[in-house]
C-alpha positions as CSV (number, residue, x, y, z in Angstrom):
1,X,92.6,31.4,12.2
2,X,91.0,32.4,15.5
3,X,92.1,35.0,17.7
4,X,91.0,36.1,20.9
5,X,91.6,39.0,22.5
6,X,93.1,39.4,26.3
7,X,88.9,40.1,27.6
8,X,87.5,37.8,25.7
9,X,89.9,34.8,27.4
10,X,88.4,36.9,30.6
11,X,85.2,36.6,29.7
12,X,85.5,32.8,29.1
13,X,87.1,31.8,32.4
14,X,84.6,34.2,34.6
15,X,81.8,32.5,32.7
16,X,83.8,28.7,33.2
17,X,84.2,29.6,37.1
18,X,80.7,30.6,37.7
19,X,79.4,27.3,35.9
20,X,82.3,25.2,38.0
21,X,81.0,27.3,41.1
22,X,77.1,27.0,40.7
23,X,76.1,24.4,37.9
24,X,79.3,22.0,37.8
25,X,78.0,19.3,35.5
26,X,77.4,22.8,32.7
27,X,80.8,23.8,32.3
28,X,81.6,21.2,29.9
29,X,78.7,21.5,28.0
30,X,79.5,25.7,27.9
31,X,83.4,24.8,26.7
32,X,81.8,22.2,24.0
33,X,79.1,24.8,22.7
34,X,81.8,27.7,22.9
35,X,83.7,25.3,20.4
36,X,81.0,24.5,18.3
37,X,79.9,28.2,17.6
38,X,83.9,29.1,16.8
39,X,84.0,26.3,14.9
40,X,80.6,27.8,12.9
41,X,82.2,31.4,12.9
42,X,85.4,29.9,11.2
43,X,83.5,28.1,8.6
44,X,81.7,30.7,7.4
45,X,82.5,34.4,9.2
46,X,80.3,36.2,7.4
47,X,77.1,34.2,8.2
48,X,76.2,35.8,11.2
49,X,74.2,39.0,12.1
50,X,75.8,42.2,12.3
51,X,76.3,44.1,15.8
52,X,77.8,47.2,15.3
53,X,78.4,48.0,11.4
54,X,80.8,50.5,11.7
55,X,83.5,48.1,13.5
56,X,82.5,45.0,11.2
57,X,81.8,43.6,14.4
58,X,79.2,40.3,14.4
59,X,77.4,38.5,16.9
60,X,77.1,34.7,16.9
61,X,74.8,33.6,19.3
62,X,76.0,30.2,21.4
63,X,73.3,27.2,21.0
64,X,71.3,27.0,24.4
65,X,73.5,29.0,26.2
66,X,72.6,32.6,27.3
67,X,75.6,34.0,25.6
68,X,77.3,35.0,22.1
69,X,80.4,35.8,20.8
70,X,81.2,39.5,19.7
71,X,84.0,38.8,16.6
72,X,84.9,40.5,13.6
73,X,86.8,39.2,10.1
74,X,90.0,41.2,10.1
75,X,91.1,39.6,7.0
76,X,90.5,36.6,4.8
77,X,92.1,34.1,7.0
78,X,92.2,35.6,10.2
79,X,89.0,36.5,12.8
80,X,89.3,38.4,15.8
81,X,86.8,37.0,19.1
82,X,86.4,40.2,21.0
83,X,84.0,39.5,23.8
84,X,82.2,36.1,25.0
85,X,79.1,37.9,26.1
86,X,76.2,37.4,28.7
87,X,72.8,38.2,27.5
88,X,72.1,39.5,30.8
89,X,74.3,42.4,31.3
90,X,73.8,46.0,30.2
91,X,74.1,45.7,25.7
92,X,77.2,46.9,24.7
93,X,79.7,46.8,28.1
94,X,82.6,45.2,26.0
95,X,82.5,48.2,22.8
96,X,85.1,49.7,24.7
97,X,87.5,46.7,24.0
98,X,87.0,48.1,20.3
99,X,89.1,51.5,20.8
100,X,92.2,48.9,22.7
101,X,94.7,47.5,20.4
């Protein structure tokens, strides 16, 4: 099961209102790859690249989109999405989401 966390839904809708805002005929294309690479995290959560090895956090990059998806496996059947992440801004912005229950 996927879970996402309270700035990760915030990430997603700022990202989803500047496609509906600037590139209108995008946004469905950003909700269907978003899917696609949760879908990939759920199938196999351990597949991609490690981001910060202390937290157990991973990085799944979304297919022809400029951003990824900050998650970590909290336990067998349950992953965590933390942050829905621009490549663009300054590299680790959403850590601090990592010290907020």
């Amino acid at each position: 099961m996927i879970r996402y966390r309270e700035g990760a839904l915030r990430d997603i809708a700022e990202a989803a209102g500047w496609y509906r805002r600037r590139r209108p005929a995008y946004e469905g294309r950003f909700f269907e790859r978003l899917r696609e690479t949760a879908r990939r995290i759920e199938d196999a959560p351990l597949s991609c690249a490690i981001a910060i090895e202390a937290e157990g956090v991973r990085n799944a990059p979304v297919k022809r989109s400029p951003y990824s998806i900050a998650y970590r496996v909290l336990t067998e059947d349950e992953i965590e999405i933390i942050a829905v992440v621009h490549g663009a801004r300054k590299p680790g912005w959403w850590t601090r989401r990592l010290r907020r229950p």
